[in-house]
C-alpha positions in Angstrom: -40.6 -22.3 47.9 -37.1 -22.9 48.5 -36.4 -24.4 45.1 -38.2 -21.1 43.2 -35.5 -19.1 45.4 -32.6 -21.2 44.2 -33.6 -21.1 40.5 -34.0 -17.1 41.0 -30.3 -17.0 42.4 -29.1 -19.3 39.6 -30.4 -16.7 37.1 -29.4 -13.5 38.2 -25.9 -14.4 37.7 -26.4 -15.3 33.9 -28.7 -11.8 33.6 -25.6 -10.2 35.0 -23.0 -12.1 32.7 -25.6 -10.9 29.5 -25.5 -7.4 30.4 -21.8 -7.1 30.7 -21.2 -8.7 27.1 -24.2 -6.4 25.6 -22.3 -3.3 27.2 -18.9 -4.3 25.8 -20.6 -4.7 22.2 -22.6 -1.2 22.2 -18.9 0.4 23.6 -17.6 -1.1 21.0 -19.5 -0.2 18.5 -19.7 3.0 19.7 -15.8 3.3 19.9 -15.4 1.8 16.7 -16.3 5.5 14.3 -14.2 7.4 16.3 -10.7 5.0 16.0 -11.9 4.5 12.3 -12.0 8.5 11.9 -8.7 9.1 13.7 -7.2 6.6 11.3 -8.3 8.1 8.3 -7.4 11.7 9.7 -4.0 9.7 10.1 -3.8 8.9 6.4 -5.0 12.0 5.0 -2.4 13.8 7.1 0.4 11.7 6.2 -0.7 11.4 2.1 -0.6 15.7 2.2 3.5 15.2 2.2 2.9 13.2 -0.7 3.6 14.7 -4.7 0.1 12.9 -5.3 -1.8 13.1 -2.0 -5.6 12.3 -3.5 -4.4 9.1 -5.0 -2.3 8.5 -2.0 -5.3 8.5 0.3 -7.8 6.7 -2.2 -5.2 3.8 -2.2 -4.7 3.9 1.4 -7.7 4.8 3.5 -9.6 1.4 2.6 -6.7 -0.2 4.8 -7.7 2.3 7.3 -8.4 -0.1 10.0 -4.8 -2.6 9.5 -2.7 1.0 9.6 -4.1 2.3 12.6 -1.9 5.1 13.3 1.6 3.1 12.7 3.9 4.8 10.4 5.6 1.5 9.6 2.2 -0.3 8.9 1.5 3.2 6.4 4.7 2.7 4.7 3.9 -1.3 4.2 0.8 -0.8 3.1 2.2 1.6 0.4 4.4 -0.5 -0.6 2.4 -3.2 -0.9 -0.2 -1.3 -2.9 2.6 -0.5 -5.3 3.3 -4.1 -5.6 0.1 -5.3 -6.4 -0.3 -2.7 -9.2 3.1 -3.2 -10.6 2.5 -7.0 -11.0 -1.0 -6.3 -12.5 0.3 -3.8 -15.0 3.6 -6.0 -15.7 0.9 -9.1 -16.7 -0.8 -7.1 -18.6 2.2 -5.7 -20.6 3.1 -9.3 -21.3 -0.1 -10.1 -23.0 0.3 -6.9 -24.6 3.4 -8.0 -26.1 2.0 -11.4 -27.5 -0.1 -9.4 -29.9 0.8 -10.2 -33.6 1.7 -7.2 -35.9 2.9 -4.6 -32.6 5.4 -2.3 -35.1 9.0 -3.2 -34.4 9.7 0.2 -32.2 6.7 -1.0 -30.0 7.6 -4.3 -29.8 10.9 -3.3 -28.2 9.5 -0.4 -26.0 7.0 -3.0 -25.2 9.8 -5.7 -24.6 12.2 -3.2 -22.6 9.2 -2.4 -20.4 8.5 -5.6 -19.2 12.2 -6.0 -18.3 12.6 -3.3 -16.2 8.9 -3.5 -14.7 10.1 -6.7 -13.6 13.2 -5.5 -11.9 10.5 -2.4 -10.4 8.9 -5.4 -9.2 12.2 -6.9 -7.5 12.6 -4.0 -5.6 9.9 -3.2 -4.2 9.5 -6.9 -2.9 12.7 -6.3 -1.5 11.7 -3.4 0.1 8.7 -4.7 1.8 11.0 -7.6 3.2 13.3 -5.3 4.8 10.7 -3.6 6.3 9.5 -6.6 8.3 13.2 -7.0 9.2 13.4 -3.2 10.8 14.7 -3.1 14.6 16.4 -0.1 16.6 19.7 -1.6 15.9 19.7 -1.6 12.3 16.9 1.2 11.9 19.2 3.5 9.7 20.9 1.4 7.3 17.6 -0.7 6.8 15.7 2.5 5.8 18.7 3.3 3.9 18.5 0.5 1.8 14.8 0.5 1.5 15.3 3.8 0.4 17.7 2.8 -2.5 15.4 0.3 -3.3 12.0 2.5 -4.1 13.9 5.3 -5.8 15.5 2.4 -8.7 11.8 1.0 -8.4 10.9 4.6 -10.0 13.9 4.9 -11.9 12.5 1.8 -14.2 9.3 3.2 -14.5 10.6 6.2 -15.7 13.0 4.6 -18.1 9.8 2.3 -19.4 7.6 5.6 -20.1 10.6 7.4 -21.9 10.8 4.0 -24.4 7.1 5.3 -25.2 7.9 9.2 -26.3 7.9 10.6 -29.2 5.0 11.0 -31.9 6.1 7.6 -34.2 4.8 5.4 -30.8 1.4 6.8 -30.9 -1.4 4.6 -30.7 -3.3 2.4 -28.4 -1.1 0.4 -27.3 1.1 3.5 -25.8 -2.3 5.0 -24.4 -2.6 1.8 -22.7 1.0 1.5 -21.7 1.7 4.9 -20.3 -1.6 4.8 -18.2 -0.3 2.0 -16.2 3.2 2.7 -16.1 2.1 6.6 -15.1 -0.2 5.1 -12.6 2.5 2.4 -10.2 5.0 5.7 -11.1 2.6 8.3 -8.9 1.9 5.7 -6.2 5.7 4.5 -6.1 6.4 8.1 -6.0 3.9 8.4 -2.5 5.8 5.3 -0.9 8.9 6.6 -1.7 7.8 9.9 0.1 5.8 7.8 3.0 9.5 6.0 3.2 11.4 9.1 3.8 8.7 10.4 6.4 9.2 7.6 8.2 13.0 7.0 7.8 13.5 10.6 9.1 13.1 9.7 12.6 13.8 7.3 14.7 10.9 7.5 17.4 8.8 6.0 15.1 10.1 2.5 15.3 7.6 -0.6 15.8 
């Protein structure tokens, strides 16, 4: 008899243990739509300052979760987003350009392109860097730079879709081109405005 009572004592406390941990999960899980939903509400919010706000918030809200709320983790993830399309479309520009028989005025749009993709590219890797380097002391003149930074990243895409105008460049590969490049442009152009937002005060430090 006393051996059944000691076993029965021995249990209860694992019972008790295994309720507590199936509590936490069903909180959790029942927390879990609610911080995902404020996020998102976060995003759409912040990607209605934007010029482009729909593509701003189909590029974003995937990341919902890793931006939380945090306007600095917003404006990496933007920028980072950028990245990875600008890299995609400048790879792609460079197999573009291996193609034999591209018209000579092509070729050299093509060519220029890939230069100053490449220096978009730079910059916005610069950009992201300085971000992770963003304290209260040098807040301002980071930001400053950063700013700098993603404005010239634009200015290059810009300068890569005007080598495409004019009627003599049409064709596939300019349909092609100008896709892309119009593309990393609208979504450089929402970090740009995501990095202002956040540059614009100073409460909103990490």
């Amino acid at each position: 008899m006393e051996v059944s009572s000691l076993r029965h004592w021995k249990v209860i406390p694992i019972l008790l243990i295994t309720l507590q941990f199936t509590t936490n999960m069903v909180l959790s899980l029942v927390d879990a739509p609610f911080d995902n939903q404020r996020n998102i509400e976060y995003i759409k919010s912040s990607c209605s300052s934007t010029t482009y706000p729909r593509l701003c918030y189909r590029s974003l809200s995937i990341y919902a979760n890793k931006i939380d709320t945090s306007p600095r983790l917003l404006v990496d993830t933007a920028l980072n987003v950028t990245l990875k399309a600008s890299k995609s479309t400048s790879r792609l520009m460079v197999k573009i350009s291996r193609i034999h028989g591209l018209r000579p005025r092509v070729a050299a749009a093509m060519a220029d392109c890939i230069e100053v993709i490449g220096d978009s590219v730079d910059e916005l890797q610069q950009s992201i860097e300085e971000l992770g380097h963003v304290s209260r002391s040098n807040f301002p003149l980071t930001m400053s730079d950063i700013q700098t930074w993603v404005s010239a990243a634009l200015t290059d895409e810009d300068t890569c879709m005007d080598g495409f105008a004019g009627k003599s460049m049409n064709g596939n590969v300019k349909t092609m081109v100008r896709k892309r490049i119009v593309k990393i442009a609208h979504l450089t152009s929402n970090a740009l405005a995501l990095v202002n937002n956040y540059a614009s005060t100073q409460s909103n430090l990490p």
